[in-house]
C-alpha positions in Angstrom: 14.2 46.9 -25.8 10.7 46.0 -26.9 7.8 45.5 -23.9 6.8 47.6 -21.1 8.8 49.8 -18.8 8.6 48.8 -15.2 9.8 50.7 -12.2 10.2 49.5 -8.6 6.9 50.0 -6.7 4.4 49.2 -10.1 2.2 46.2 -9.5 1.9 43.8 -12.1 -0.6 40.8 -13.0 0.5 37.0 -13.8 -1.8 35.0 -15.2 -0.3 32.3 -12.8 0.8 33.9 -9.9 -1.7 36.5 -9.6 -1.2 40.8 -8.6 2.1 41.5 -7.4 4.4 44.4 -6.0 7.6 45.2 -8.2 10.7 45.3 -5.4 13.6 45.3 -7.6 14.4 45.9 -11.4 17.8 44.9 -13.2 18.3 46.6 -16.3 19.1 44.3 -19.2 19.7 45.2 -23.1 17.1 43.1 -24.2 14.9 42.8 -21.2 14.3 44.3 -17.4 14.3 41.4 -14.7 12.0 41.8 -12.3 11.7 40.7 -8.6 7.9 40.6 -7.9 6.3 39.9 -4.8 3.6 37.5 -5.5 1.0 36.0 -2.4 2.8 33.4 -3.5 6.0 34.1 -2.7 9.0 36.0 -5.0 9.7 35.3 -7.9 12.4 36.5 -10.5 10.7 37.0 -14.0 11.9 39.1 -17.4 9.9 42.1 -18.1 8.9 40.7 -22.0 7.3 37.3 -20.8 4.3 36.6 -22.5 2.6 36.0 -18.9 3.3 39.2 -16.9 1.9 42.6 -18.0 1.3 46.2 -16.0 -2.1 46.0 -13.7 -3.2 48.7 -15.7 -3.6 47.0 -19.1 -4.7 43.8 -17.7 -8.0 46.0 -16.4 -8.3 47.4 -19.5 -7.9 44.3 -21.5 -10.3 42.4 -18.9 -13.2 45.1 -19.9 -12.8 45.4 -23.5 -12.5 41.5 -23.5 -15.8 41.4 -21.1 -14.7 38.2 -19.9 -15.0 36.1 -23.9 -12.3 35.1 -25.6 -9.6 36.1 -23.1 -9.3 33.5 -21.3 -5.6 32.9 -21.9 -4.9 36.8 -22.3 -3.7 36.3 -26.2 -1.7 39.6 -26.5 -3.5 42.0 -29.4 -5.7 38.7 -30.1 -2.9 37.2 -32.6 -1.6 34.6 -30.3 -2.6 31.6 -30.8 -4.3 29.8 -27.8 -2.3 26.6 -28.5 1.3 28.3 -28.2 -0.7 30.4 -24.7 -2.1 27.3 -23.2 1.9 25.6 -23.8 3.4 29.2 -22.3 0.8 28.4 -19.1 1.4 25.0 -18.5 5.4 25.1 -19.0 5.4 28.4 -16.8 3.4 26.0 -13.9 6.5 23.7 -14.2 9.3 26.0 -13.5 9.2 29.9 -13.6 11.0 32.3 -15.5 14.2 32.9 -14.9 17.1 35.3 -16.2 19.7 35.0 -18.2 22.0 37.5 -17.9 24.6 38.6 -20.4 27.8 40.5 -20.7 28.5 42.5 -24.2 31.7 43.5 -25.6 32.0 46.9 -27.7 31.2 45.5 -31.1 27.8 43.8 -29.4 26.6 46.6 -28.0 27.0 48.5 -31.4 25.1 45.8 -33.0 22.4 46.2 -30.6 21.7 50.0 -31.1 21.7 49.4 -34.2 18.8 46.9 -34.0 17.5 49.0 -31.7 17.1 52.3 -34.2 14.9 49.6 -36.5 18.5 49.5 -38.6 18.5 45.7 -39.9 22.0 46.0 -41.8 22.2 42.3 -42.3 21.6 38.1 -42.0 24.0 38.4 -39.3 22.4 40.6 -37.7 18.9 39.3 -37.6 20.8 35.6 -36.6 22.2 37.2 -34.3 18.7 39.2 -33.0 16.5 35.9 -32.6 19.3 33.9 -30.9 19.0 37.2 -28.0 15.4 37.0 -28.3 16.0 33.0 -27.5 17.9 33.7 -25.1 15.7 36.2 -23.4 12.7 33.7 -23.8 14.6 30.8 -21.6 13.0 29.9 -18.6 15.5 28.9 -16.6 18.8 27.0 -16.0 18.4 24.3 -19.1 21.9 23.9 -20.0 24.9 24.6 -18.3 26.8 27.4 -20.1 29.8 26.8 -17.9 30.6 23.5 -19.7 32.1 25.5 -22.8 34.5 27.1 -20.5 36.3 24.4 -18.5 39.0 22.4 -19.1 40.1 19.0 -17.4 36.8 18.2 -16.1 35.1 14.9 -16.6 31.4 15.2 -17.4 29.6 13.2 -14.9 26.1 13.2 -15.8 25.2 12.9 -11.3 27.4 16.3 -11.0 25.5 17.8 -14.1 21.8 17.0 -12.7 23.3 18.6 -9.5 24.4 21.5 -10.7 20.7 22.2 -12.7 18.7 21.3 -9.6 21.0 23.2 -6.9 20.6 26.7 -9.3 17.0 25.6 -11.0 15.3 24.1 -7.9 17.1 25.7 -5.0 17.4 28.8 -5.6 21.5 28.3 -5.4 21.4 27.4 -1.5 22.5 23.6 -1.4 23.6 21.1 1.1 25.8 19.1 -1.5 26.2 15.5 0.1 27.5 13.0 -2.1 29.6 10.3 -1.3 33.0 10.5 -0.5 34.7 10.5 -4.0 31.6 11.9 -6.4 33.4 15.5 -6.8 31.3 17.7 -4.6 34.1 20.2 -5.5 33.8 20.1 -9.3 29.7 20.6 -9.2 30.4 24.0 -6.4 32.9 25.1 -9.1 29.9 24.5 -12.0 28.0 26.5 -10.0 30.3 29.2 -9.5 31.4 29.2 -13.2 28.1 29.2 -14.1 26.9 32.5 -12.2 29.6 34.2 -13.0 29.0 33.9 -16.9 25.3 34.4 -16.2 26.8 37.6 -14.0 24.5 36.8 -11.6 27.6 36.9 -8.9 30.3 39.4 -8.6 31.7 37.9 -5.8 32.5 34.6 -3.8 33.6 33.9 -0.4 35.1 30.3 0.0 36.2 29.2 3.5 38.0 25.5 3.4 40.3 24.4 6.3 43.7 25.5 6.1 45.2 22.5 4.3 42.6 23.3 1.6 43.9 26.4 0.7 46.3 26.2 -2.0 44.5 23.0 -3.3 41.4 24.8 -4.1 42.9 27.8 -5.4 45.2 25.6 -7.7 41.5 23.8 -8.5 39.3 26.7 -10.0 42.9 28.2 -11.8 43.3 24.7 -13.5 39.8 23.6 -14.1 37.5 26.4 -14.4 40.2 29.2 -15.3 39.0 31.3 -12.4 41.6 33.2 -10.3 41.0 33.5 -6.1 43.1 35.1 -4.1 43.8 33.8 -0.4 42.8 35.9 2.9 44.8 36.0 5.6 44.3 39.0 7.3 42.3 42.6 8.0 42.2 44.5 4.0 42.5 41.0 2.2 38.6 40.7 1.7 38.3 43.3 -1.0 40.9 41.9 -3.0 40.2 39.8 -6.2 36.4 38.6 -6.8 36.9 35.1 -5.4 38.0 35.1 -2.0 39.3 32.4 -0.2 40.2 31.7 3.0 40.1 29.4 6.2 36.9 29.2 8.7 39.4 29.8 11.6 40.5 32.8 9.9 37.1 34.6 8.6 35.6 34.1 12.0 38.1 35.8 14.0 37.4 39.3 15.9 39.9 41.2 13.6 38.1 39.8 10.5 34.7 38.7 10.7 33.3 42.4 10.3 35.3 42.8 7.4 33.8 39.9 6.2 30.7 41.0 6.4 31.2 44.4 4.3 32.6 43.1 2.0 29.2 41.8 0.3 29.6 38.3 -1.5 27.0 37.2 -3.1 28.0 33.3 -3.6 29.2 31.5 -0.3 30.7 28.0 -0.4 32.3 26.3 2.5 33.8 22.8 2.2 34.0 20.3 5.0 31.2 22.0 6.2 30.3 19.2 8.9 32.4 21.8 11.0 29.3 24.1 11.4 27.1 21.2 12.9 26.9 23.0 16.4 25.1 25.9 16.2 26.3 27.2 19.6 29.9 27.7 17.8 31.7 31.1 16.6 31.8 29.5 12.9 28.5 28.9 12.8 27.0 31.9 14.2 29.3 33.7 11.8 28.1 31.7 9.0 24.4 32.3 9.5 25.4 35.9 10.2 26.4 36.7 6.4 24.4 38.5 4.2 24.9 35.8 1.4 22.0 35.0 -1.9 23.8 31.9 -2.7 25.3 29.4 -0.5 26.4 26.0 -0.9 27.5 23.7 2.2 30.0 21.0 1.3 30.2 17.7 3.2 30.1 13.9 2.8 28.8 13.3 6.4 25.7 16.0 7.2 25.6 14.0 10.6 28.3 13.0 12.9 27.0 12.6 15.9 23.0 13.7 16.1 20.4 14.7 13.8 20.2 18.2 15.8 23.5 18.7 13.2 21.5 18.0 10.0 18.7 20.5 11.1 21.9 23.0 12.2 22.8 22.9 8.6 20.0 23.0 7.0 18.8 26.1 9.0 21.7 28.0 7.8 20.4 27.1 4.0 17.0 27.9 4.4 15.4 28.3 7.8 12.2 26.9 8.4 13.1 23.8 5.9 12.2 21.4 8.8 10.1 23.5 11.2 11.0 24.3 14.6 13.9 22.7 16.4 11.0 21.1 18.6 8.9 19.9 15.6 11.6 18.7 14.5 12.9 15.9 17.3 9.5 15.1 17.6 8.4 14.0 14.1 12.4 12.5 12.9 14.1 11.7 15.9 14.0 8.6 17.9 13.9 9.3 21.1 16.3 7.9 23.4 18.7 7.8 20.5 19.5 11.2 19.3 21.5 9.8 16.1 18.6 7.4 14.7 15.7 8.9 12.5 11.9 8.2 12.5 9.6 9.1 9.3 12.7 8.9 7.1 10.5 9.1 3.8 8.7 12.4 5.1 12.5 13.5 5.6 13.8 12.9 2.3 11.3 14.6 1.1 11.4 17.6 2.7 15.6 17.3 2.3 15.0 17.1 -1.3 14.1 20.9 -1.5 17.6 21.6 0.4 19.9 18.6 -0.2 21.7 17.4 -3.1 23.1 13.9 -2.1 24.8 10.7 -4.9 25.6 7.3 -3.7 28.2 5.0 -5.4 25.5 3.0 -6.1 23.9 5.4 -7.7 26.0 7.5 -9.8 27.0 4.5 -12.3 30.2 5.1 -12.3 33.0 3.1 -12.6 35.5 3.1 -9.8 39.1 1.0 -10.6 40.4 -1.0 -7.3 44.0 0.2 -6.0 46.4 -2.9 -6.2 49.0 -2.2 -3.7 52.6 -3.5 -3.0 54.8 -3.2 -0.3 58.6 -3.4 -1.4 61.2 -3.7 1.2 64.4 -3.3 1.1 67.8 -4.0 3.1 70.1 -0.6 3.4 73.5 -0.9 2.6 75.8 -1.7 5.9 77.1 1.9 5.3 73.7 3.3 4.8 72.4 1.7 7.6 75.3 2.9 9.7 74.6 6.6 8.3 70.7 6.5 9.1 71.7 5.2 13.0 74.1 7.9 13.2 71.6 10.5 12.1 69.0 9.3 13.9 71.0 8.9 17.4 71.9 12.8 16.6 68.0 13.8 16.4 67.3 12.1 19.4 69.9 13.8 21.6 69.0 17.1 20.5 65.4 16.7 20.9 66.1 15.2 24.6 67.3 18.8 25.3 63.8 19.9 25.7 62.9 22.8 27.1 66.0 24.6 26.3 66.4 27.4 23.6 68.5 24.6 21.2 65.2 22.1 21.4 63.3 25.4 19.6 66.3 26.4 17.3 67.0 22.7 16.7 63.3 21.1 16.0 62.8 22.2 12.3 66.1 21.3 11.3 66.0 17.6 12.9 62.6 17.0 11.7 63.8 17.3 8.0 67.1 16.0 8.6 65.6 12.3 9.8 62.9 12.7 6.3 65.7 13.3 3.9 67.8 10.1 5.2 65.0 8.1 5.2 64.6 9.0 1.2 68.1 8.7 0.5 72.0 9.7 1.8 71.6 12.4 -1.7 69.0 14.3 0.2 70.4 14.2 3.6 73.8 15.5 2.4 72.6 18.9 1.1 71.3 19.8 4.9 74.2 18.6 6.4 76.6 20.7 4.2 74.4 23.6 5.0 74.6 23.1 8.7 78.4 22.3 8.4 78.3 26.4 6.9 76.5 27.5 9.5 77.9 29.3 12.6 74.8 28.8 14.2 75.3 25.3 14.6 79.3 25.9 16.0 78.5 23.5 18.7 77.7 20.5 16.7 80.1 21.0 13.9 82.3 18.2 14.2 79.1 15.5 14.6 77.8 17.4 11.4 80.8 17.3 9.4 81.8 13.5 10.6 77.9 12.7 8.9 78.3 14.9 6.1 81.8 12.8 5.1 79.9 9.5 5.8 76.7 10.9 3.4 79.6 11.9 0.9 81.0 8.5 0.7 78.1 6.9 -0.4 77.4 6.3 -4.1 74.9 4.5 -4.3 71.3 4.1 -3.3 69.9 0.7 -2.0 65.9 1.2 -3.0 67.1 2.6 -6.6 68.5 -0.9 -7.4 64.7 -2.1 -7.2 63.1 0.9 -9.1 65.7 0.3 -12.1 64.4 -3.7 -11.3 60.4 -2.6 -11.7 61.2 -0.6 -14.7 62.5 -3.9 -16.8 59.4 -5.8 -15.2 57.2 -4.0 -17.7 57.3 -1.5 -20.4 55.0 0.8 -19.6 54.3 4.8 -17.3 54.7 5.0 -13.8 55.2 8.6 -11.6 57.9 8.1 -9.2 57.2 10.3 -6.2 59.8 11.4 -3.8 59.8 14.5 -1.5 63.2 15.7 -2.2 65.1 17.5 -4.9 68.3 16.2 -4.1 66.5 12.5 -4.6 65.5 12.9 -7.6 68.1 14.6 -9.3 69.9 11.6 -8.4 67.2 9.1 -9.7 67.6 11.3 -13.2 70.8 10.9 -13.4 70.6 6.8 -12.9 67.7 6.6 -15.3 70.0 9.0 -18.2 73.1 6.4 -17.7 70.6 3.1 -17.9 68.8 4.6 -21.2 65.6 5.4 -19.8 63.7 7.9 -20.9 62.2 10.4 -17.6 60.7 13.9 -17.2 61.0 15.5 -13.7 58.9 17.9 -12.2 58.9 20.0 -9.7 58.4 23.2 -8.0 61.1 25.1 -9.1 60.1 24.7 -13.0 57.9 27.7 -14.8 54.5 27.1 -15.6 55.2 26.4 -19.1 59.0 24.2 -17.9 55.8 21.9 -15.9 52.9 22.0 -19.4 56.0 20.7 -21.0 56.9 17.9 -18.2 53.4 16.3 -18.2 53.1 16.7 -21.9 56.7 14.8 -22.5 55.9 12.4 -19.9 52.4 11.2 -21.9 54.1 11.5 -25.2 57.6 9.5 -25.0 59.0 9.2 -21.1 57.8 6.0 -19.6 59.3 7.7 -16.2 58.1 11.0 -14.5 60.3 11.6 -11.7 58.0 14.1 -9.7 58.4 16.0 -5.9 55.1 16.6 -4.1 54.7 19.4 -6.3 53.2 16.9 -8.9 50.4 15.5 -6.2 48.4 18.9 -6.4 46.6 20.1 -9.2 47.4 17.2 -11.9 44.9 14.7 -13.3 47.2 12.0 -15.0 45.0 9.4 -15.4 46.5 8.1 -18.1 49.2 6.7 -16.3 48.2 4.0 -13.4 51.4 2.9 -11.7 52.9 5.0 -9.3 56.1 4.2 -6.7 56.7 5.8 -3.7 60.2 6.5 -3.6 59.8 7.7 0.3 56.9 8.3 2.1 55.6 11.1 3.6 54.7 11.3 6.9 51.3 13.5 6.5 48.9 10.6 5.0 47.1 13.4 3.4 50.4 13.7 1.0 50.0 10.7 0.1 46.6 10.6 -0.4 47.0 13.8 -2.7 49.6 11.6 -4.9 47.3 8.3 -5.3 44.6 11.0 -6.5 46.5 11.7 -9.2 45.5 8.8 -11.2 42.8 7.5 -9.1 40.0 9.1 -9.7 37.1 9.7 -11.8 38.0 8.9 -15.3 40.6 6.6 -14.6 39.6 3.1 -16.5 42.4 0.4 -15.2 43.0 -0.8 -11.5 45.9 1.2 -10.5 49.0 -0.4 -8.7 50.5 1.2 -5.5 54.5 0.1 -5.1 55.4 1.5 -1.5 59.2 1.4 -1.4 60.6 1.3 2.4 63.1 -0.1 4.4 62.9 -1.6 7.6 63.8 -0.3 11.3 63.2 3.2 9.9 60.4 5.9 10.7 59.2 5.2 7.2 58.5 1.2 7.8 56.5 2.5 11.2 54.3 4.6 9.1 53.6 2.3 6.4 53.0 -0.2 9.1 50.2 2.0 10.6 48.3 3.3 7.5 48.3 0.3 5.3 48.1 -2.8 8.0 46.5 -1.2 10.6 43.3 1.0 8.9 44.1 -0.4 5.4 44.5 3.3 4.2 45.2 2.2 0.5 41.6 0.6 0.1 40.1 3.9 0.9 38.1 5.8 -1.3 39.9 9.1 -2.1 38.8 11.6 0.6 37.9 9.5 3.5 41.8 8.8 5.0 40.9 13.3 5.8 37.7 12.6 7.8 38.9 9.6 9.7 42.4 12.1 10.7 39.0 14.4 11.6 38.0 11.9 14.2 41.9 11.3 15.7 41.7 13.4 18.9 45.6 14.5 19.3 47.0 17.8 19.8 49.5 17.6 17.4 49.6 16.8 13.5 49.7 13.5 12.5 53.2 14.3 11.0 54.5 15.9 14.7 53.0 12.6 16.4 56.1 10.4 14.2 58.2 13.1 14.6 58.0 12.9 18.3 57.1 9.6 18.7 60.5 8.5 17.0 62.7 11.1 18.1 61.7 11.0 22.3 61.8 6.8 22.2 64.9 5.6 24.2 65.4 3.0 21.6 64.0 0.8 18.9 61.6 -1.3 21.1 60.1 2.1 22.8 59.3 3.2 19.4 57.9 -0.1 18.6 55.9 0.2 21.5 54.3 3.8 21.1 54.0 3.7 17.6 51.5 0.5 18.0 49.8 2.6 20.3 49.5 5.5 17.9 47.9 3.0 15.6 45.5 1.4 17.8 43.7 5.5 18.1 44.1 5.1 14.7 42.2 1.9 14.2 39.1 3.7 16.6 39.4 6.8 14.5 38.5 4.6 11.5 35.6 2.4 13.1 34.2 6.0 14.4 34.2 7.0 11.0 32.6 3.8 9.7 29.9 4.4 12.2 29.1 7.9 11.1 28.9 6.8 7.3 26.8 4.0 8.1 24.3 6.5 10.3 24.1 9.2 7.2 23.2 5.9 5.1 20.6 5.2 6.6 19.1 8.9 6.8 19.8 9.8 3.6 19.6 6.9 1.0 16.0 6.0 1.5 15.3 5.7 -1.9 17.9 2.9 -3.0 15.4 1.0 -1.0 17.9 -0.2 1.6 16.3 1.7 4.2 12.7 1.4 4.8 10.3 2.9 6.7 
């Protein structure tokens, strides 16, 4: 390593910063990096720069000089001032900082070997200057990262964001683009990105439960880097990317655990959640000893700015002043969710804040084209789905009693699988017919089972095999059940049509080789809800759902599979239902009451944030369907259920228009 030795406590001289004080040193194989305090502030710079040198030499250069000729401090007077005065004025712009690298065996041979003066080979100088290239860099120019992902569109919006959140912002970000920009892809660049520059060793991500397994899925499949999930006291050493829910990293018998376990990288998505800072998750937050930290969310302000400056003190406190400074130079008063100065605020957000428009990230988003298809059951289907449906509602009238509790599960998938088909419902009741615990029953089971037996025949299949002749060309059917689509397979086999399945019983390699036949020759991929999480098949825009799920966040997750960035055509939506089922009530709600299939991919999640019920939006159908008297009391409450809907929706609405009008000052809709 050529260049001075530094040790913690030396003082050096910058010829831009001025004297400072040496607080930590990293050892590198080519260089030291060195945190300096300057009056300036600290700064991170690499021990050969051109600009920094011990106090001692700089004294004895500055006499020997006697103030001629050293004006740019040429080192041993060969230097020529041009190439100084271009080191000054690009070190002005942006200051040093490190890249750092890992070596295998045979590199670290290679560099001894340079380092004893041993020049062996071309190979070996080549591969000398490109370290001593590398050890020049100034700072984050180029993302490394982007040689080691796979399945990730390169936005140039999410690129710029990446640079400016590590280059500008020290890594601590408040990333707020628009719903639909991939706020998750640029936190995953970032966290590829230090971990090849080893600048972190470990990450803590905290997501809302329903999160979990879609984000772990995420780095595995985009970035190739494996997280395990926390769920407990002794899960927080494990693995080097950690992730886990807010709820569950906050709690008494974790959050101390937490805190020794010493991340270095922090990202937290929906992070709108940590707007009050008078909350446990946001005390906890702020609490962690963190370098990096990235704050995920399309809305930074719900319901008052007070929540912007709550975030933005956990990033960097002191970013907007006090709390007091604060609501007197940006908030209206009267009116704690308008702004004032909103110029001076974007500027001062800038430092903190990385936030996209639609308009602005030139993009091209396709439109959804959506279909209903409806569809008349069979008389003995119809008959069957009563039955079953007559069954559920006695059994959950029992309430209160030890069979409501041993019963609920059961009856809640029971009335799904005969809305997807009488294939899907037989399997439960053949396993409840086998069951001693269900003795009681057994005769109303095994009368159903017999009628679910007798049928051969599906009524919505006749339509799919009728959209499939339409036109030639890929669609994903989506069903929630097995049982469904091994049926579906078979139909397809006899009729000559060509279909992959996948679900989540296949290996890892059985589901590479699904998607891969499906683009190749199926026209048909028959997939469970295993296929609406971690997929991009974009090159397919048609998809049918087969049922529908109750949870619109299922469904959601399905429509992203081909609707998203990098997806060139309009898609078309075909919603398969029939009527006077549970099914036709929730399509009724989601796509003619809030219009759910016009929304941009993300936002159904925020509006079901602003839907004050105690229970899951799936438990609300369940129980709204299974406690109504008859068809007209269902009617009845599930028109209700959409009306809190519809004002979870326009609530929504109101909060994006408000963060509008904070935050995208300079599209020049918002003046001053």
């Amino acid at each position: 390593m050529s260049g001075p030795v530094f040790a913690v406590g030396n003082r050096v001289v910058h010829r831009l910063f001025g004297e400072g004080l040496v607080v930590d040193v990293r050892k590198g194989v080519l260089h030291d990096v060195l945190e300096v305090v300057f009056p300036c502030g600290v700064k991170r710079i690499v021990s050969t720069y051109p600009l920094v040198e011990g106090k001692e030499v700089a004294e004895g250069k500055e006499e020997k000089a006697g103030g001629a000729g050293g004006g740019h401090g040429a080192q041993s007077g060969k230097e020529a001032p041009g190439i100084a005065e271009h080191l000054a004025r690009a070190a002005a712009t942006e200051w040093q900082s490190a890249e750092m690298l890992e070596w295998d065996e045979g590199g670290l041979q290679v560099m001894k070997a340079l380092q004893a003066g041993k020049f062996d080979s071309c190979e070996d100088f080549a591969l000398r200057m490109e370290a001593e290239r590398l050890a020049l860099d100034r700072g984050f120019t180029h993302l490394v990262a982007l040689q080691y992902v796979r399945d990730v569109d390169r936005h140039q919006h999410q690129l710029k964001g990446c640079l400016k959140v590590m280059r500008d912002m020290g890594g601590r970000a408040l990333l707020a683009d628009e719903v639909g920009l991939g706020k998750t892809i640029e936190a995953g660049l970032v966290l590829k990105e230090y971990l090849l520059r080893s600048l972190v060793r470990r990450c803590l991500i905290l997501v809302p439960v329903s999160l979990l397994s879609q984000w772990r899925e995420e780095l595995w499949n985009k970035f190739m880097v494996r997280a395990e999930v926390a769920l407990g006291p002794g899960d927080w050493g494990r693995g080097r990317i950690v992730i886990a829910s807010i709820d569950c990293a906050k709690s008494a018998r974790n959050r101390d655990e937490v805190g020794k376990a010493h991340f270095d990288l922090l990202i937290v998505d929906e992070a709108h959640r940590l707007r009050n800072h008078k909350t446990v998750a946001w005390k906890f937050v702020h609490g962690l000893n963190v370098k990096y930290m990235l704050l995920l969310t399309a809305t930074p302000v719900q319901n008052d700015l007070r929540e912007l400056f709550n975030l933005v003190t956990l990033l960097r406190p002191g970013t907007l002043g006090t709390y007091r400074a604060f609501r007197r130079q940006f908030m209206v008063r009267g009116d704690r969710r308008l702004a004032k100065n909103t110029h001076s605020l974007s500027r001062l957000l800038s430092e903190v804040m990385v936030r996209t428009s639609r308009s602005q990230a030139e993009v091209p988003f396709t439109k959804r084209v959506v279909q209903e298809v409806a569809f008349q059951l069979s008389e003995r289907e119809r008959e069957l789905y009563d039955s079953v449906s007559d069954l559920v509602r006695e059994m959950f009238g029992r309430r209160g009693t030890e069979i409501e509790k041993q019963w609920y599960f059961t009856l809640l998938v029971l009335q799904k699988e005969i809305g997807s088909s009488s294939f899907a419902a037989l399997r439960t009741l053949e396993r409840l017919c086998a069951n001693a615990r269900y003795r009681a029953a057994k005769g109303r089971f095994e009368e159903l089972r017999d009628a679910a037996a007798s049928i051969s025949f599906n009524s919505k299949c006749a339509g799919l095999m009728g959209l499939l002749e339409q036109r030639k060309e890929k669609v994903i059917v989506f069903t929630q059940f097995k049982s469904t689509l091994d049926y579906l397979k078979r139909v397809l086999d006899e009729a000559g049509v060509r279909a992959s399945v996948f679900y989540g019983g296949l290996t890892p390699s059985e589901k590479e080789d699904a998607i891969a036949g499906f683009r190749r020759q199926a026209q048909v991929l028959l997939s469970t809800e295993a296929g609406g999480e971690g997929r991009n098949l974009q090159f397919c825009r048609r998809i049918v759902n087969y049922d529908l799920p109750w949870n619109p966040m299922r469904i959601e997750q399905r429509i992203g599979r081909v609707h998203r960035l990098g997806q060139k055509h309009d898609i078309q939506i075909f919603n398969f239902t029939t009527e006077g089922t549970v099914e036709s009530y929730v399509l009724e709600i989601l796509q003619k009451k809030i219009s759910m299939f016009e929304l941009v991919v993300g936002e159904m999640d925020l509006i079901l944030g602003n839907l004050d019920e105690k229970r899951s939006f799936e438990e609300t159908v369940f129980y709204i369907w299974a406690s109504s008297k008859d068809e007209a009391e269902a009617e009845r409450r599930f028109s209700s259920f959409g009306a809190r809907l519809m004002y979870a929706k326009k609530r929504y609405e109101k909060v994006k228009d408000l963060d509008r009008r904070i935050f995208d000052v300079q599209t020049g809709r918002n003046q001053e």
